[in-house]
N, CA, C and O of each residue as an XYZ file, in Angstrom:
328
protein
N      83.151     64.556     42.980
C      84.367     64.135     43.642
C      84.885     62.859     42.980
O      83.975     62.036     42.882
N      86.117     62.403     42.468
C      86.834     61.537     41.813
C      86.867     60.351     43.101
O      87.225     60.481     44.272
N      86.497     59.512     42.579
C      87.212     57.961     43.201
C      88.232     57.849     43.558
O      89.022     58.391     42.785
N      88.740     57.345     44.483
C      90.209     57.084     44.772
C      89.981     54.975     44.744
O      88.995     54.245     44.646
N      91.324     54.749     44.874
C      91.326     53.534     45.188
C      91.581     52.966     46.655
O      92.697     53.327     47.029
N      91.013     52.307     47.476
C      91.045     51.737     48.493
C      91.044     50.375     49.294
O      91.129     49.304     48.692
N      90.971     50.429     50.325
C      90.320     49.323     50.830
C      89.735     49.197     52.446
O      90.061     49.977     53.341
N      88.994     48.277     52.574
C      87.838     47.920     53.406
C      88.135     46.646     54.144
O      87.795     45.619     53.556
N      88.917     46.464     55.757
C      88.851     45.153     56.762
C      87.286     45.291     57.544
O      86.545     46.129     58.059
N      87.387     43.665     57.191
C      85.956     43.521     57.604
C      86.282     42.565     59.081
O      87.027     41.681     58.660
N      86.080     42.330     60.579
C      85.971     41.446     61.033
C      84.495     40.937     61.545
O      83.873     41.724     62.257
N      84.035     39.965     61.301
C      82.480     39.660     61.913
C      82.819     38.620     62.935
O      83.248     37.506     62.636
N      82.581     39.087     64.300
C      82.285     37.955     65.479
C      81.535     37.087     65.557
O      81.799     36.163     66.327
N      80.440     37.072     64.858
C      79.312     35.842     64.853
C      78.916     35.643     63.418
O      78.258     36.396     62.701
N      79.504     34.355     63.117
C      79.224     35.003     61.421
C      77.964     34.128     61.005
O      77.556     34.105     59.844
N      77.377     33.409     62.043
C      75.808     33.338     62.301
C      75.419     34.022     61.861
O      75.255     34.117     60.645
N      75.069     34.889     62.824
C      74.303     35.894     63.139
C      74.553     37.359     62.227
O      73.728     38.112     61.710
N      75.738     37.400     62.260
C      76.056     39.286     61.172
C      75.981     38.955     59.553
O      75.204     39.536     58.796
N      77.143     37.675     59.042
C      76.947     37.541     57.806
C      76.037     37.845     57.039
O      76.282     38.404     55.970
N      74.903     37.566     57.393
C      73.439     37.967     56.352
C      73.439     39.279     56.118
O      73.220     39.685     54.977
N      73.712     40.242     57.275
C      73.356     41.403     57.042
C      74.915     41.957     56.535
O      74.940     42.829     55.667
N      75.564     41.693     56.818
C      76.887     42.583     56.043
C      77.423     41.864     54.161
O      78.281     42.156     53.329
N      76.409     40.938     54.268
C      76.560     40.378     52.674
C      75.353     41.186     51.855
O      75.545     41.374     50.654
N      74.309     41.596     52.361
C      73.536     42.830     51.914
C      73.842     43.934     51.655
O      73.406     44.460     50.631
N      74.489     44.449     52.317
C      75.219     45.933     52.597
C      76.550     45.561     51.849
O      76.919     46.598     51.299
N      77.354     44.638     51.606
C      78.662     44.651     50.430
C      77.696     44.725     48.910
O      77.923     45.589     48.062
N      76.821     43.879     48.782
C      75.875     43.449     47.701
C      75.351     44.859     46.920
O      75.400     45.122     45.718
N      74.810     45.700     48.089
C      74.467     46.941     47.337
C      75.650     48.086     47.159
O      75.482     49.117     46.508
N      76.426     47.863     47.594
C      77.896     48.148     46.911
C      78.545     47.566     46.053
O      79.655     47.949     45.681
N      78.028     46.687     45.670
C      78.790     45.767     44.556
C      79.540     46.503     43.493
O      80.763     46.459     43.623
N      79.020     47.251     42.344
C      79.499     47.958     41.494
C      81.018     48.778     41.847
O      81.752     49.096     40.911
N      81.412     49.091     43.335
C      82.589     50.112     43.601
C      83.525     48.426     44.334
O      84.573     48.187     43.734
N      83.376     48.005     44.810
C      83.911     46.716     45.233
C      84.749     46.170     43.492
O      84.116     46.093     42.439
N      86.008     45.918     43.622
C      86.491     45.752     42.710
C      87.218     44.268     43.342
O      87.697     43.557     42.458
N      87.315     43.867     44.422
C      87.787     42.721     44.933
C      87.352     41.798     46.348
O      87.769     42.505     47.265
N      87.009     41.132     46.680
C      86.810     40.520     47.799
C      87.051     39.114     48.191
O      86.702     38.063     47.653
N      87.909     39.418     49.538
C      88.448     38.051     49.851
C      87.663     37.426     51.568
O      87.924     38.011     52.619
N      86.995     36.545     51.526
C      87.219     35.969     52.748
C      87.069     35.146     53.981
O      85.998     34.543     54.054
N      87.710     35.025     54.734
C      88.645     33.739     55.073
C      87.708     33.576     56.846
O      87.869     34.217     57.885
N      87.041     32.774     56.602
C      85.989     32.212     57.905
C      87.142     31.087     58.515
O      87.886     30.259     57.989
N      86.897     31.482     59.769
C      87.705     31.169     61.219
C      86.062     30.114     61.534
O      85.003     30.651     61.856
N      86.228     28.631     61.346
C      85.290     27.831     62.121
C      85.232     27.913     63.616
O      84.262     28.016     64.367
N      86.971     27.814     63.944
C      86.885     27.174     65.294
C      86.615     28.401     66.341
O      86.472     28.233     67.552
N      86.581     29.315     65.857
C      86.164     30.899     66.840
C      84.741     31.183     66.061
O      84.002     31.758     66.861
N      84.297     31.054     65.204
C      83.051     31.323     63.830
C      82.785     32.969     64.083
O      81.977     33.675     64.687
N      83.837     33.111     63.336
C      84.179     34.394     63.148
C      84.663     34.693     62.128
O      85.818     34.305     62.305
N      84.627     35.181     60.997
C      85.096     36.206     59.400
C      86.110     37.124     59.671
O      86.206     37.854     60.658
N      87.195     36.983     58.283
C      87.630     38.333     58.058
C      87.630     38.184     56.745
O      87.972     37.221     56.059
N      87.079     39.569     56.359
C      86.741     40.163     54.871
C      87.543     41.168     54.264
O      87.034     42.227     54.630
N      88.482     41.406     53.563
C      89.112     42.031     52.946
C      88.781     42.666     51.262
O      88.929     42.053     50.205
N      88.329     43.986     51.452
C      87.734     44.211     50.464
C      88.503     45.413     49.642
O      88.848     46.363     50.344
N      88.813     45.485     48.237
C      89.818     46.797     47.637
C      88.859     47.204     46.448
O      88.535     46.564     45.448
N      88.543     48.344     46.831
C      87.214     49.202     46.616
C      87.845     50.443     45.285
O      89.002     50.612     44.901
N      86.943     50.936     44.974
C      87.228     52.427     44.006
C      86.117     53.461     44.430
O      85.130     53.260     43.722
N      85.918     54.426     45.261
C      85.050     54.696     46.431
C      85.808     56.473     46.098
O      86.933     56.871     45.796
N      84.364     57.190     46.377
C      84.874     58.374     46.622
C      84.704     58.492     48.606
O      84.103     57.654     49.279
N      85.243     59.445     49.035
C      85.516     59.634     50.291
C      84.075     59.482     51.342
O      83.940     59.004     52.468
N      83.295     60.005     50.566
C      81.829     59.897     51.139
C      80.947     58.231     50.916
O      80.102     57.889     51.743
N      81.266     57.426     49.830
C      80.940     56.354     49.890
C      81.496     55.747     50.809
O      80.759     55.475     51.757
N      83.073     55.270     50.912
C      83.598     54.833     51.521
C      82.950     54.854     52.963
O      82.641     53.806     53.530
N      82.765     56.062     53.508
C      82.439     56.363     54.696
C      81.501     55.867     55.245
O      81.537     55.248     56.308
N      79.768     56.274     54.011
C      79.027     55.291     54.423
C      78.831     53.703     54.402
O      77.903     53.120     54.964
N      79.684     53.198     53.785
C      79.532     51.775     53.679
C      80.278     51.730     55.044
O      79.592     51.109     55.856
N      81.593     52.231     55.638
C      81.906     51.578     57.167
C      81.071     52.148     57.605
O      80.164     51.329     57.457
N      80.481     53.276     58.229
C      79.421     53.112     58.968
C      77.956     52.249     59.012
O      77.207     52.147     59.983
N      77.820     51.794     57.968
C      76.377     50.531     57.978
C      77.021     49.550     58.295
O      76.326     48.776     58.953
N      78.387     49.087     58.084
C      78.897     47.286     58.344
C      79.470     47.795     59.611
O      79.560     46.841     60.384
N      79.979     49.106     60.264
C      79.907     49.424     61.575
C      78.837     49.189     62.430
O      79.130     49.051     63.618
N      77.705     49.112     62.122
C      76.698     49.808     62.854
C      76.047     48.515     63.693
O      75.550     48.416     64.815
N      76.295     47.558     62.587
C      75.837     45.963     62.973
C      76.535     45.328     64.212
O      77.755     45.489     64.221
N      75.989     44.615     65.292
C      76.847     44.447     66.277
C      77.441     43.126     65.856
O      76.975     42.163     65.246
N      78.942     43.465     66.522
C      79.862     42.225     66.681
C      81.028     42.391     65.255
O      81.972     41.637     65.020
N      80.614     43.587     64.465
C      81.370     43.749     63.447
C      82.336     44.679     63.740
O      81.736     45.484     64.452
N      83.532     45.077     63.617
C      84.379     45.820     63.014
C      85.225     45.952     61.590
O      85.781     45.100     60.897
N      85.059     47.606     61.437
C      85.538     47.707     60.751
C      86.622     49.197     59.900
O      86.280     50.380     59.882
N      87.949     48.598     59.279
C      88.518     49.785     59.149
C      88.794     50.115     57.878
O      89.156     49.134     57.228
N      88.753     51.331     57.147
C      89.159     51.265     55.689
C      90.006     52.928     55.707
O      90.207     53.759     56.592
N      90.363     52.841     54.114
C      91.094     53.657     53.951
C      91.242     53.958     52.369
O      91.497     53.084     51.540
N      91.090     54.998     52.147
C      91.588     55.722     50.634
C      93.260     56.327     50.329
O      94.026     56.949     51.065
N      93.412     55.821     48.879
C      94.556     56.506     48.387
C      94.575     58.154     48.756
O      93.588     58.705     49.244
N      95.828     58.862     48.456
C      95.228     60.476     48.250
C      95.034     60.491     46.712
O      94.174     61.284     46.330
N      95.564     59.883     45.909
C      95.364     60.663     44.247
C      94.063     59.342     43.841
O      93.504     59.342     42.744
């Protein structure tokens, strides 16, 4: 299946507590991650991560479901069609 180009919103509610584990899980995606931005909220300490990926439909999928899976995270992404 061909890559499409995409991208990946990350929000983390406790960025205590989730950061560690959703910087693992981007990390072993590293290679399809073609960009990442993001912008920590002190006064709530809370993240948003903006990530523009090259992902076939099934990667994509599993990477939101593992940075899903973590509590206090959301997250939404999306692929080109071509």
């Amino acid at each position: 299946m061909d890559k499409r180009l995409g991208f990946v919103g990350i929000i983390i509610e406790d960025r205590k507590k989730s950061a560690p584990l959703v910087n693992k899980i981007l990390s072993d995606y590293g290679d399809e991650i073609l960009a990442r931005v993001g912008l920590p909220h002190k006064q709530r300490n809370c993240s948003v991560i903006t990530l523009t990926v090259e992902m076939t439909p099934d990667e994509i999928g599993s990477l939101a479901g593992k940075l899903g899976a973590i509590q206090g995270v959301a997250v939404k992404s999306s692929l080109g069609k071509v």
